[in-house]
C-alpha positions in Angstrom: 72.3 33.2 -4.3 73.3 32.4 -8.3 71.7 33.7 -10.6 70.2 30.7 -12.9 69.3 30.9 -16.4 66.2 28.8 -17.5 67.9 25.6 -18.6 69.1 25.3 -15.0 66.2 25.7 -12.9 63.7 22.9 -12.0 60.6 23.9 -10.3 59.0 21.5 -8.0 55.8 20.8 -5.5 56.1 18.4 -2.6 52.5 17.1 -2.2 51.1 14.3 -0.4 48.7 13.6 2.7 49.1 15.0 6.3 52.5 13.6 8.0 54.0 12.5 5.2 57.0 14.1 5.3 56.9 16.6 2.9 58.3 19.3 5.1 61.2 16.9 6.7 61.9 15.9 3.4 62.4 20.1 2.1 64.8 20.4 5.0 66.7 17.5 4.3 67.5 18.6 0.7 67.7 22.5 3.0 70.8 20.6 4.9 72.2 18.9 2.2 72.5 21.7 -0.3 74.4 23.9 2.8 71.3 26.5 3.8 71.4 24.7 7.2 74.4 23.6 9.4 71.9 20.8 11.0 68.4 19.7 10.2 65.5 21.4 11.5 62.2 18.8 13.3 59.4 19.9 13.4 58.6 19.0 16.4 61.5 21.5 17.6 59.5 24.3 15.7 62.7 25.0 13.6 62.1 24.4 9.6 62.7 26.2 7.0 59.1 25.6 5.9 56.7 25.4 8.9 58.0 29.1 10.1 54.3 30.9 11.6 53.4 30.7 14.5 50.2 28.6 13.8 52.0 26.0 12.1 55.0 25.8 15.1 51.7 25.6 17.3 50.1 22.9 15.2 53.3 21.4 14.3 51.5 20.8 10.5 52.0 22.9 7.3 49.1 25.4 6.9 50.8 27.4 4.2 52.6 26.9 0.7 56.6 27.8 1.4 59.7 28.2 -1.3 63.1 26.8 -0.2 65.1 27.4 -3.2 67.9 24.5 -3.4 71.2 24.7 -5.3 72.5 21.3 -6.6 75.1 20.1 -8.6 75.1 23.7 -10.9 71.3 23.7 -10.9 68.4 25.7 -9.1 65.5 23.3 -7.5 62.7 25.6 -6.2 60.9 23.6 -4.0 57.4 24.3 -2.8 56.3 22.5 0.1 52.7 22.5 0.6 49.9 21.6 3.4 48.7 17.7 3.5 45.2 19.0 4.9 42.4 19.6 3.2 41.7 22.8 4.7 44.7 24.0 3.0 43.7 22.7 -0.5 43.9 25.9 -1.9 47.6 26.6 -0.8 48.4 23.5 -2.7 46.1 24.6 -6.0 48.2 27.6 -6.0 51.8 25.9 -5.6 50.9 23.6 -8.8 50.2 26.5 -10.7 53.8 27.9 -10.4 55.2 24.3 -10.7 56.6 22.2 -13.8 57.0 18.8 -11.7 56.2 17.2 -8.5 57.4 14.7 -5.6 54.6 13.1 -4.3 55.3 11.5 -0.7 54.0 8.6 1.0 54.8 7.4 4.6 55.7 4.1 4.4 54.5 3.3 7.1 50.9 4.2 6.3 51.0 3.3 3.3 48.6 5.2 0.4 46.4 7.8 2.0 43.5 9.8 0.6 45.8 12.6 0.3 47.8 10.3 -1.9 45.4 9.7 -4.4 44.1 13.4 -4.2 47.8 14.2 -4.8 47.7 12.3 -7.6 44.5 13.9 -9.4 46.0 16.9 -9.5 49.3 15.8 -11.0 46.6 14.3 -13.8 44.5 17.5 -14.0 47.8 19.6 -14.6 49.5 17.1 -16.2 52.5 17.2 -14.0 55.5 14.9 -14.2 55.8 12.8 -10.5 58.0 11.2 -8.8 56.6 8.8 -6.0 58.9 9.1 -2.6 58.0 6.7 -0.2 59.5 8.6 3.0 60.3 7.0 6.5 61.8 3.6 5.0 64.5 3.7 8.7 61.1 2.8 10.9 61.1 -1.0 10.9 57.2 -1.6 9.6 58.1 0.5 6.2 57.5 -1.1 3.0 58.4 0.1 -0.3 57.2 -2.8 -1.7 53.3 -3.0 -0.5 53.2 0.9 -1.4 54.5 0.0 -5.0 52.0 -2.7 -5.3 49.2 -0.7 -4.4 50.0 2.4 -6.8 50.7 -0.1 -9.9 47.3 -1.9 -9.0 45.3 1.7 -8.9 47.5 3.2 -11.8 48.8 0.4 -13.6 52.0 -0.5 -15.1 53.5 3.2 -15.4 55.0 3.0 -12.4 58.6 2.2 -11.8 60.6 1.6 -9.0 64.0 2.8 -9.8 65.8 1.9 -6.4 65.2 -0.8 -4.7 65.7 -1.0 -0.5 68.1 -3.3 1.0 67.7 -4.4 4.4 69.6 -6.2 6.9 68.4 -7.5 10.5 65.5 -5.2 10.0 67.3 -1.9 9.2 67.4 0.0 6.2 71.3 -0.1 5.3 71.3 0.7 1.1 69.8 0.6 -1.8 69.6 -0.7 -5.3 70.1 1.2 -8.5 67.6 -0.2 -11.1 69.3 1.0 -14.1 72.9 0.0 -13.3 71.7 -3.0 -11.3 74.0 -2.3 -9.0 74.1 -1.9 -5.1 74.7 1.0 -2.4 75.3 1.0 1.1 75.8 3.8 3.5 78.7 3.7 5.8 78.4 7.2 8.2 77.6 10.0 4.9 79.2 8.1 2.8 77.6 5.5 -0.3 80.1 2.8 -1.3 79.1 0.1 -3.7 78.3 -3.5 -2.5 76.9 -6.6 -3.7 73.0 -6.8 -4.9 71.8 -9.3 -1.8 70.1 -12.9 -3.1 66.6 -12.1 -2.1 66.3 -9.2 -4.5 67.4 -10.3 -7.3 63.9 -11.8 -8.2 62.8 -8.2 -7.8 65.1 -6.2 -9.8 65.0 -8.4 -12.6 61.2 -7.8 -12.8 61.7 -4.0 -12.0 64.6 -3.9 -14.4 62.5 -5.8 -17.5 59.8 -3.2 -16.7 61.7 -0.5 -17.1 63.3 -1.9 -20.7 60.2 -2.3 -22.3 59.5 1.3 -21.5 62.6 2.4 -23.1 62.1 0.4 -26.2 58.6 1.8 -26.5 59.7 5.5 -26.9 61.4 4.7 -31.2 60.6 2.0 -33.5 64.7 1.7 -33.1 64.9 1.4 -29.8 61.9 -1.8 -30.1 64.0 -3.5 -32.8 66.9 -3.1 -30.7 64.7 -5.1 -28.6 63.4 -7.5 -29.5 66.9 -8.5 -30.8 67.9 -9.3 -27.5 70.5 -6.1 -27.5 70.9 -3.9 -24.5 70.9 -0.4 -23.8 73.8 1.9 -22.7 73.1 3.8 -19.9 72.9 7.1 -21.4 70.2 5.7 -23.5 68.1 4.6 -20.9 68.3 7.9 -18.9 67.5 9.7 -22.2 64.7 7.5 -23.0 63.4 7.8 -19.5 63.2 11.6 -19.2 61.2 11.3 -22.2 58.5 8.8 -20.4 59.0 10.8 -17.3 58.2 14.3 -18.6 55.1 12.9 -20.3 53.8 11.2 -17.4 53.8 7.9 -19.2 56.2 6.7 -16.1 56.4 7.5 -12.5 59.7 6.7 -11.1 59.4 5.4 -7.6 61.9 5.7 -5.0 62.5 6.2 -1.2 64.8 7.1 1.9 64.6 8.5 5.5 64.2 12.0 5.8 65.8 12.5 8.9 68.5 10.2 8.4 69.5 12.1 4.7 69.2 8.2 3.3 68.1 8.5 -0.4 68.4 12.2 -0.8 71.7 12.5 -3.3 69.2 10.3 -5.7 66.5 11.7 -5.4 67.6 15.4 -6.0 69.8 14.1 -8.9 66.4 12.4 -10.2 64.8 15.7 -10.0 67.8 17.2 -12.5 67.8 14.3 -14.4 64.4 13.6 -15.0 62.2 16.6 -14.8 62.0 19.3 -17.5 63.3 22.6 -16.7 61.2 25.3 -17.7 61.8 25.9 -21.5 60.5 22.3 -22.1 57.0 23.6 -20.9 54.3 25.7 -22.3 52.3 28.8 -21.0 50.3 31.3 -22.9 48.6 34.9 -22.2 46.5 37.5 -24.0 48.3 40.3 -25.7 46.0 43.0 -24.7 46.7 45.0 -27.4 46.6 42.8 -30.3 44.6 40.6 -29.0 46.5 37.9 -30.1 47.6 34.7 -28.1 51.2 35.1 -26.6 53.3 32.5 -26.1 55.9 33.0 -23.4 56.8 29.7 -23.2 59.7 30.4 -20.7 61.4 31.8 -23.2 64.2 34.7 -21.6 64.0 36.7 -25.1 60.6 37.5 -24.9 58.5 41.1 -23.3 58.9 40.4 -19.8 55.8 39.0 -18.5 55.1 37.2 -14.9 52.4 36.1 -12.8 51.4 36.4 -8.8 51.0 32.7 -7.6 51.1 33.7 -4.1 50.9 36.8 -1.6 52.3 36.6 1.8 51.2 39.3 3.8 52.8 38.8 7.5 52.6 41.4 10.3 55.9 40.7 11.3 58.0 40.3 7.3 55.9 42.5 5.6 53.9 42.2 2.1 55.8 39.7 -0.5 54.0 38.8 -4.2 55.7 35.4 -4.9 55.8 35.5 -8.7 56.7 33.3 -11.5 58.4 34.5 -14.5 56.7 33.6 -17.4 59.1 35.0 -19.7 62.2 37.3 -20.5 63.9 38.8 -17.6 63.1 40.5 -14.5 65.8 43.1 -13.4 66.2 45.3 -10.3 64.0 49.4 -10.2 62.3 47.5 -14.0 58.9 49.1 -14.4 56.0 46.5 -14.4 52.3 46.8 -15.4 49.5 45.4 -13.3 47.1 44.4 -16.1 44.5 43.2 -13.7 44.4 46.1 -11.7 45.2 48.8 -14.1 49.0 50.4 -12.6 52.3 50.5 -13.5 54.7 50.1 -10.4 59.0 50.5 -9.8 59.3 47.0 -8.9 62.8 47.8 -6.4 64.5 45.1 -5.3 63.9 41.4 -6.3 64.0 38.5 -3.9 63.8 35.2 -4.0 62.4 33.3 -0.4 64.0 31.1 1.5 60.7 30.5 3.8 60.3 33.2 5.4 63.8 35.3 4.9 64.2 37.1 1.7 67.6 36.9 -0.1 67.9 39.5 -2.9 69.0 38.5 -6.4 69.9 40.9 -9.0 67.8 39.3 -11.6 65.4 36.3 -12.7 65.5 34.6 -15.5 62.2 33.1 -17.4 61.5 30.0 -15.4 62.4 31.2 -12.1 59.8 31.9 -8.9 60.9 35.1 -7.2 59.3 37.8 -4.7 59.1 41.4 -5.0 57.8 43.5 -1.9 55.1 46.1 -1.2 53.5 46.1 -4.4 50.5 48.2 -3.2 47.6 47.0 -5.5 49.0 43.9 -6.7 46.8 40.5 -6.0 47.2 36.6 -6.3 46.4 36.2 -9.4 47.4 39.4 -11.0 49.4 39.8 -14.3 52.7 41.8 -14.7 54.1 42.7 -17.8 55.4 46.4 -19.7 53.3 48.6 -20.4 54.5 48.4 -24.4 53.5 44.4 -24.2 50.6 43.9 -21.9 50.2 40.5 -21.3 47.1 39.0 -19.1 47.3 35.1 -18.1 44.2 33.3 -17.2 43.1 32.9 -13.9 44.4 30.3 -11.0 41.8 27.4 -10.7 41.1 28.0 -6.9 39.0 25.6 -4.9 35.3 27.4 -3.8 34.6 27.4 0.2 31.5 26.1 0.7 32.2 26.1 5.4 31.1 29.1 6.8 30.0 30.4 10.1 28.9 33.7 11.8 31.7 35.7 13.2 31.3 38.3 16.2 34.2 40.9 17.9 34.4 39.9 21.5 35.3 44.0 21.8 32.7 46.3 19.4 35.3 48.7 19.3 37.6 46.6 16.8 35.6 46.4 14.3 37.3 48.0 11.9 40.6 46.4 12.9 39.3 43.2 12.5 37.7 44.0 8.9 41.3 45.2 7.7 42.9 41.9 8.9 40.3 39.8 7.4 40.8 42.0 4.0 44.7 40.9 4.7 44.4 37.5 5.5 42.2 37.2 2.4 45.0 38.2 0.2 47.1 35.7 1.1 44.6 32.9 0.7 42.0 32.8 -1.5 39.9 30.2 0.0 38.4 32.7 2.7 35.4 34.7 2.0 33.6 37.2 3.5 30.2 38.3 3.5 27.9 40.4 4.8 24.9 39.1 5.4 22.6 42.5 5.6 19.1 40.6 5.4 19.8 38.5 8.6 22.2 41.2 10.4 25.3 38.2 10.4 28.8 38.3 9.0 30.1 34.8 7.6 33.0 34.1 7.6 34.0 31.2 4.5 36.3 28.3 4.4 37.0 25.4 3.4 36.3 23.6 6.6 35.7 24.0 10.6 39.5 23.7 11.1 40.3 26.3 8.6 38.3 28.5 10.4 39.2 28.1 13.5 42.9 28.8 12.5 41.6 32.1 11.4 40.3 32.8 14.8 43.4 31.6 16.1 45.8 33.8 13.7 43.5 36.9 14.1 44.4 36.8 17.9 47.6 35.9 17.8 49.2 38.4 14.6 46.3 41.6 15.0 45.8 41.0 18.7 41.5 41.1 17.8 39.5 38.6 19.3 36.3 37.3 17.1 34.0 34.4 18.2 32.5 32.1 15.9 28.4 31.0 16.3 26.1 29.2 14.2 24.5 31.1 11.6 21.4 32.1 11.0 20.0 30.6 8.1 17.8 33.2 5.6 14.8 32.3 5.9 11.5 34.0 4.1 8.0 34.7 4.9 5.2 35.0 2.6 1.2 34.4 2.8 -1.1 31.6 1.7 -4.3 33.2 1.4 -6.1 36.1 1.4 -7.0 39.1 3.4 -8.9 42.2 3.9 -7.9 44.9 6.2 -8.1 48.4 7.1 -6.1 50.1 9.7 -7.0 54.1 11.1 -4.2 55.5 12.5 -5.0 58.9 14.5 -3.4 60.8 17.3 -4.4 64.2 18.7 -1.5 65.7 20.6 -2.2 69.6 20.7 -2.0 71.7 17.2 -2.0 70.1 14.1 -2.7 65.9 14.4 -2.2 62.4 12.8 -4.4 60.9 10.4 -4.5 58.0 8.0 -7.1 55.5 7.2 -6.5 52.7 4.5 -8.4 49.9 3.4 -6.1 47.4 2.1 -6.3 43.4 0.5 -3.2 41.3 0.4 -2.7 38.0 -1.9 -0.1 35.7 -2.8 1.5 36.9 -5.6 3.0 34.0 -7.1 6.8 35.5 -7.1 8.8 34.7 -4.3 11.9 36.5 -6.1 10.0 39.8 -5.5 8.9 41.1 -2.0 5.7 43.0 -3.0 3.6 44.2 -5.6 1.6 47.4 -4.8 -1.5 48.7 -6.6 -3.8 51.4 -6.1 -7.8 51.1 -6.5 -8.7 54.3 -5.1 -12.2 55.5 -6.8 -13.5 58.9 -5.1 -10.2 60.7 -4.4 -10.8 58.5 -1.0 -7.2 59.1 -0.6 -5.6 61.6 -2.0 -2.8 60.7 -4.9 -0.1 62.3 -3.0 -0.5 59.8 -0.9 -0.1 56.9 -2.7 3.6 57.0 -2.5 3.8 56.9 1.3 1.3 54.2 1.7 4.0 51.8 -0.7 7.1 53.0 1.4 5.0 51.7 4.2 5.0 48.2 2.6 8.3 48.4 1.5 9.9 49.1 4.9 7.6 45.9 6.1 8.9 43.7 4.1 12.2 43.8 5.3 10.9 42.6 8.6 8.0 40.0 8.7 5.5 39.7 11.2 5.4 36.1 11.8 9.5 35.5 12.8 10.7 38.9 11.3 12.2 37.5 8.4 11.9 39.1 4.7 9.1 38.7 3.0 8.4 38.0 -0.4 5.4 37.2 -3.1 3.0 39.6 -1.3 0.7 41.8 -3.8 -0.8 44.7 -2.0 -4.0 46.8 -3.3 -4.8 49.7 -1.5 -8.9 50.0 -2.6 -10.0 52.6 -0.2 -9.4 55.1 3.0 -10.3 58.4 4.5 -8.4 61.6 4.9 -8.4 64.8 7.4 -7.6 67.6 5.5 -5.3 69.2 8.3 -4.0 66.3 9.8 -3.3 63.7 7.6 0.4 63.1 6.1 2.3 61.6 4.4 3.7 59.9 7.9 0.6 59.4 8.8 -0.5 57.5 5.9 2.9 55.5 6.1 2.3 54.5 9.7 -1.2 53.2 8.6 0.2 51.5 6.1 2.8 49.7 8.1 0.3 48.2 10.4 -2.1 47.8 7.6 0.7 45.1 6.6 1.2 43.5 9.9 -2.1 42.7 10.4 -3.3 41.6 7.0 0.3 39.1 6.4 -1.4 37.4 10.1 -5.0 37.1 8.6 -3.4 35.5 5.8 -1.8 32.5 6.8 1.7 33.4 6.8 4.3 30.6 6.4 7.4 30.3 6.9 9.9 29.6 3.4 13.2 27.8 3.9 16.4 28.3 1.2 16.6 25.2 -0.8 20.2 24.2 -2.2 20.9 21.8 -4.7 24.2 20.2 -4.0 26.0 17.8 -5.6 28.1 14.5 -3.7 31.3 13.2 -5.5 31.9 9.9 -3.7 33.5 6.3 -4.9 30.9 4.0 -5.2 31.4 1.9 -2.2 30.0 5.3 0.0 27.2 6.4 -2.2 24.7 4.1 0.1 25.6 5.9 3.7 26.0 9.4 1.8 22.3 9.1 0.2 20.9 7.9 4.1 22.7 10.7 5.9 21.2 13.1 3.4 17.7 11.8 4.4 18.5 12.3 8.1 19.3 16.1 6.6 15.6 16.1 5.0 17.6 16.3 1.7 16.0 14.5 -1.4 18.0 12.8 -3.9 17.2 13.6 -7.3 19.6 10.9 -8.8 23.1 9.6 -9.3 25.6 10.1 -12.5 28.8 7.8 -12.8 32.2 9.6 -13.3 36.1 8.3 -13.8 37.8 6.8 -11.3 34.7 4.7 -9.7 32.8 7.4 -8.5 29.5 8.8 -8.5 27.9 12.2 -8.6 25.1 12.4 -5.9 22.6 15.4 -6.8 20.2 16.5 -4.7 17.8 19.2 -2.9 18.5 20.0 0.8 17.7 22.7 3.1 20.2 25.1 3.6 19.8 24.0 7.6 20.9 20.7 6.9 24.0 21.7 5.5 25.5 22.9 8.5 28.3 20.5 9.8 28.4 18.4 6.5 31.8 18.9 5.2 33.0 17.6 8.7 30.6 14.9 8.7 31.3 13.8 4.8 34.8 13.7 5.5 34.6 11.3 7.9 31.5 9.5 6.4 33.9 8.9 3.5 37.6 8.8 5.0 38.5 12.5 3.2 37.3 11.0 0.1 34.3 12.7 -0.5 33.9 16.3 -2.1 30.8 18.4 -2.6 29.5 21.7 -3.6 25.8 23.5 -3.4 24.2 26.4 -5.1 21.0 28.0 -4.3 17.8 26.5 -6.2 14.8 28.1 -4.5 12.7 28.7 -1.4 10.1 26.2 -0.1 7.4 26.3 2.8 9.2 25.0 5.7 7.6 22.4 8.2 5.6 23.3 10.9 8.4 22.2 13.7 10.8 24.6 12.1 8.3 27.6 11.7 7.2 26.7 15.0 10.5 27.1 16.3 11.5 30.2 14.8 8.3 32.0 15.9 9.0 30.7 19.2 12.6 32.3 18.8 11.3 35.4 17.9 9.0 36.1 20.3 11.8 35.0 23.4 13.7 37.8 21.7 10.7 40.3 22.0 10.4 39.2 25.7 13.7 39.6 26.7 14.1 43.3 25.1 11.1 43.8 26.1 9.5 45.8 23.4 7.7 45.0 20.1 9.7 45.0 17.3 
C-alpha cells in the first residue's frame, strides 16, 4: 500500500443500527477500490469486515474492523462498526480514531433506534455525517420518507444531494443536486440522461435548499443572492465542505450496496466533503513541561500516537491499532508507553486490512496503523519519545452495568480461563471482571445478556474452556435488632493438658452498618486474663464473615465482653477463640437478626412517551421512584432506589420496554432490612445447603 501524507487521508466510521448495511457497504467500496476481485455477503461468511468466527456464526458485526480504501490519489480508512448495542463500546472506540462518519439507514426500515443513537454520538463528538440510505434496489425503499423523517427530527440541515430515479419500480439512476443533472446506469457504467418530470418538483426544492445554505456561509455569497445571481459549481462545493465539516449540513444520499449503485458518489463525497486530518484538532499533556501539546495532525511535530484498539486473536496474534496523532511513525522507531511507564522497538508497522496485516514503511500524522506484540501496551495507552512525552486523555468508554456468575465446567482450567478473560478484556473494554470474595462468585460484566453469552461462546470456541453462566448471588448482610446477653463455656478434657474458655458477652446494634463489629472489653477482676482479650476479638472477627441466620456478612454489631472464667492450665488462646465464636452465634440469634438487602440508586433515561411503563415496572421490581428530571431531546431522567435483586434481567427488559431506546446506570446507595419473604427465603436456602452437606457450617 501507498504511503499517504496527511492532506490525503480521510478517516471514517460506518455507524448505524443492526442490518443496515454497514458491512456490505465497506465491501462494496473493498471491491470497487480493487482489494477484492468480487464482493463478499455475509451470508457467505466472506467480508473483509465480519472475519471471526463468532460474527461468520452470527452473520452480524461484533467487532470494530479497518479496511483501508485507496481512491482517486486518496487514503479512506474506513472503520466499520457493530449495529448492536452490546457492541456499543466497539463503536465508542472507532469514533475516537475518526474525523467523519457515514451513517446508514436501510431503506427499507426506515430510521431505527440505532439511527438516532448514531446520530448522538456524531453530536457528542462533533463529527461531520453523511446520511446513506442503503438497499434503495428492494422495491419498498424510500429515500424520500427517510429524508422526511430526519429533517422533521433534525430540522432543515439536512440535504439530499442525489436524488433516486426510478422506473417500473426499479432503481435505474440518480440525480445530481448541484449540477441538476441526471445519471443512469447501463451494466458499470453512468451515462447522463434527462431529469424525469416527476422530480423536478423535488429537485427544485432540494436544489433551493441547498443555495440558501451556500449563501449563508459570507455576507458576499448572500448579496450574491439575494440578487438573483448563481453560483459556479466550484463555489458551491467550496461552500459546502465548509457547512459539511461543521455539521451545519448533512448531505444525504443513497444506493445498493450489493449492486455497487451509488458508490463512485459517495466515496467521492467522502474526498470532497470531509476534512482530512490537519483540518481537525487534538491535544495531550507534555509530561515534562506540563504544558498543553497541540499535535493537531501536524507531520512536523514529536511523534506522538494513541491505542484506539487492541486485537488480540489466538489465531493473528496481538495488534495495537493506533492513530497517529502527529509527526511520523517509521519502521525499528523507539516509542514510550507513557501510561504504562516503557519504552519499546516498535519493528514493523502495519496497516489492517480486517484481519490481514499489510506492512507500510511509515505513517504519516493522520493515519490509523497497527504495530504488533507490544507486550505492555493497552487500549488507551499513549505513545510518544521518550525526549517529548506526550499523554492524551482517556477514551470515553461505555460502563457495563449486565453481569452474571461464571463457573468452569472443568476445575482444572481455571487458570486458563482467567488468562483468556485477562485477553479478551484487552480487546474490549466493556467486560469486567470481578471477584466477588464475600459471596464466593466470579461475575462476569457486560453490557448485556447477548454480550455475555458471546463471551461464553468465544471462550469455547478460540481457548477450547468451557464456563457456564448462573444467576448471581446478590450480597446480602446480616445485622441484629436488639439486644442480647450471653455466655458460652467451652471445655474439653481429652487426656494431658485440656480446653477452657468461659465468656460472658452482650451484643447491640451498633448503628454502623459500614463496619462489621465493634469489640470492647469490661473485664473487672482479671476474670479473664488480658492476654486473652485478643483472641476473644479474632473470634468475632472470623464470625462476621459468616452470619448465623443465612451465613451472610455481618455488619453494625458492637460486642462487650464483661466477664468469664479461666483454668490456669487449660485455657488458651484457642480456647477462648472457640468460646468466643459460639458466644457470637448464639447472642446474633437472641437478638433478632435480620436480614439487609443492597440498595442501588439507578437512574432511567427514557423519551417521555415511556416514562409511565418504566416507573410501573420499577414498582413490580419493589423500586421506589424518587423523581423525574427533563433532559434534551424529549427525554426524562428517572431516579430511583431499587434492590440490587430487582435489577437482574433489566437491561433486557428496558430494551424492549422502550424499543432499544432506553439507557440506565446504578451505583450502590446503602443497605436496608429486607422483607420477611426474602429473609425467609434465604434462611430456607441456607439451611437446604446444610442438609444436603450434611454438616453445620
Amino acid at each position: 500500500m501507498n504511503i499517504y501524507t496527511t492532506d490525503k487521508i480521510r478517516n471514517v466510521v460506518l455507524l448505524g443500527h443492526g442490518g443496515s448495511g454497514k458491512t456490505s457497504l465497506a465491501e462494496a467500496f473493498a471491491y470497487l477500490s480493487g482489494i477484492t476481485s468480487r464482493m463478499g455477503k455475509i451470508a457467505d461468511q466472506n467480508t473483509i469486515s465480519d472475519y471471526s468466527r463468532e460474527e461468520q456464526k452470527r452473520q452480524f458485526s461484533i467487532s470494530s474492523t479497518v479496511i483501508p480504501i485507496e481512491w482517486e490519489g486518496y487514503k479512506i480508512n474506513v472503520i466499520d462498526t457493530p449495529g448492536y448495542f452490546d457492541f456499543v463500546g466497539e463503536v465508542e472506540e472507532a469514533i475516537s480514531a475518526a474525523g467523519a462518519a457515514v451513517i446508514v439507514v436501510n431503506g427499507k426500515a426506515g430510521v431505527e433506534v440505532g439511527t438516532l443513537k448514531a446520530w448522538e454520538l456524531c453530536e457528542k463528538y462533533k463529527l461531520p455525517r453523511i446520511i446513506y440510505v442503503s438497499n434503495m434496489d428492494i422495491d419498498q425503499a424510500s429515500f424520500k420518507e427517510v429524508v422526511k423523517n430526519m429533517t422533521d427530527m433534525f430540522g432543515k440541515r439536512m440535504a439530499p444531494f442525489h436524488l433516486p430515479i426510478r422506473e417500473s419500480e426499479k432503481f435505474v439512476g440518480y440525480i445530481n443536486v448541484i449540477t441538476e443533472s441526471g445519471n443512469r446506469w447501463q451494466g458499470k457504467e453512468v451515462v447522463p440522461c434527462e431529469v424525469p418530470d416527476y422530480n423536478r418538483e423535488n429537485l427544485q426544492l432540494c436544489r433551493d435548499t441547498l443555495m440558501e445554505a451556500v449563501a449563508e456561509t459570507s455576507e458576499e455569497f448572500m448579496d450574491r443572492y439575494f440578487g438573483g445571481e448563481t453560483f459556479s459549481e466550484a463555489e458551491i462545493r467550496a461552500a459546502l465542505r465548509t457547512n459539511v465539516c461543521d455539521g451545519s449540513i448533512v448531505p444525504m444520499t443513497m444506493g445498493s450496496n450489493i449492486l455497487c449503485q451509488g458508490m463512485y458518489t459517495l466515496l467521492d463525497d467522502i474526498i470532497k466533503y470531509f476534512p482530512s486530518p490537519e483540518n481537525r484538532e487534538v491535544a495531550g499533556i507534555n509530561q515534562k513541561t506540563n504544558e498543553i501539546f497541540h499535535a493537531d495532525y501536524d507531520f512536523s511535530k514529536a511523534k506522538s500516537a494513541v491505542i484506539w484498539k487492541t486485537i488480540v486473536d489466538p489465531f493473528i496474534g496481538k495488534y495495537s491499532l493506533i492513530k497517529e496523532n502527529s509527526g511520523v511513525l517509521k519502521t525499528d522507531d523507539l516509542l514510550y508507553n507513557v501510561d504504562r511507564d516503557i519504552e519499546e522497538k516498535i519493528g514493523k508497522i502495519y496497516v489492517m486490512q480486517g484481519n490481514k496485516p499489510i506492512e507500510v514503511s511509515e505513517l504519516h500524522a493522520g493515519d490509523i496503523g497497527a504495530l504488533a506484540k507490544l507486550t505492555a501496551a493497552r487500549t488507551g495507552n499513549s505513545l510518544s519519545t521518550k525526549a517529548t512525552t506526550i499523554k492524551y486523555g482517556k477514551i470515553d468508554i461505555s460502563t457495563p452495568y449486565t453481569y452474571m456468575r461464571y463457573k468452569p465446567k472443568n476445575k482444572a482450567d481455571v487458570d486458563k480461563i482467567s488468562q483468556a478473560l485477562q485477553k479478551i478484556t484487552h480487546e474490549d473494554l466493556t467486560i469486567k471482571m470481578v471477584n466477588d470474595a464475600e459471596n464466593r462468585q466470579m461475575l462476569l460484566y457486560g453490557m448485556g445478556d447477548q454480550h455475555l453469552e458471546i463471551i461464553v461462546s468465544r471462550l469455547l470456541n478460540e481457548y477450547k474452556v468451557e464456563v457456564e453462566l448462573q444467576k448471581p448471588k446478590i450480597a446480602y448482610r446480616e445485622t441484629i435488632r436488639k439486644n442480647s446477653d450471653v455466655e458460652y463455656k467451652y471445655k474439653k478434657q481429652s487426656g494431658g493438658h485440656g480446653q477452657y474458655g468461659h465468656v460472658k458477652m452482650r451484643f447491640s446494634p451498633s448503628g454502623d452498618l459500614t463496619v462489621p463489629y465493634v469489640f470492647e472489653q469490661e473485664v473487672v477482676g482479671g476474670a479473664v486474663p488480658k492476654n486473652f482479650f485478643p483472641a476473644v476479638e479474632k473470634g468475632i472477627q472470623e464470625s462476621v464473615s459468616r452470619g448465623p441466620l443465612a451465613a451472610y456478612p455481618v455488619v453494625g454489631v458492637k460486642a462487650v465482653l464483661y466477664d468469664g472464667s479461666y483454668h490456669s492450665v487449660d485455657s488458651s488462646e484457642m480456647a477462648f477463640k472457640t468460646a468466643a465464636i459460639q458466644a457470637f452465634r448464639k447472642g446474633v440469634m437472641e437478638a433478632s437478626p435480620v436480614l439487609l438487602e443492597p440498595i442501588m440508586s439507578l437512574k432511567v433515561t427514557v423519551p417521555d412517551k415511556y416514562t409511565g411503563d418504566i416507573m410501573g415496572d420499577l414498582n413490580k421490581r419493589r423500586g421506589r421512584v424518587l423523581g423525574m428530571n427533563p433532559v434534551a431531546g424529549g427525554k426524562q431522567i428517572i431516579e430511583a432506589d431499587i434492590p440490587m435483586s430487582g435489577l437482574f434481567g433489566y437491561c433486557t427488559d428496558l430494551r424492549s420496554m422502550t424499543g432499544g431506546r432506553g439507557d440506565y446506570s446504578y451505583e450502590f446507595a446503602r443497605y436496608e432490612q429486607a422483607p420477611t419473604e426474602v429473609q425467609e427465603k434465604e434462611v430456607a436456602a441456607r439451611a437446604a445447603k446444610v442438609a444436603e452437606n450434611n454438616v453445620e457450617e
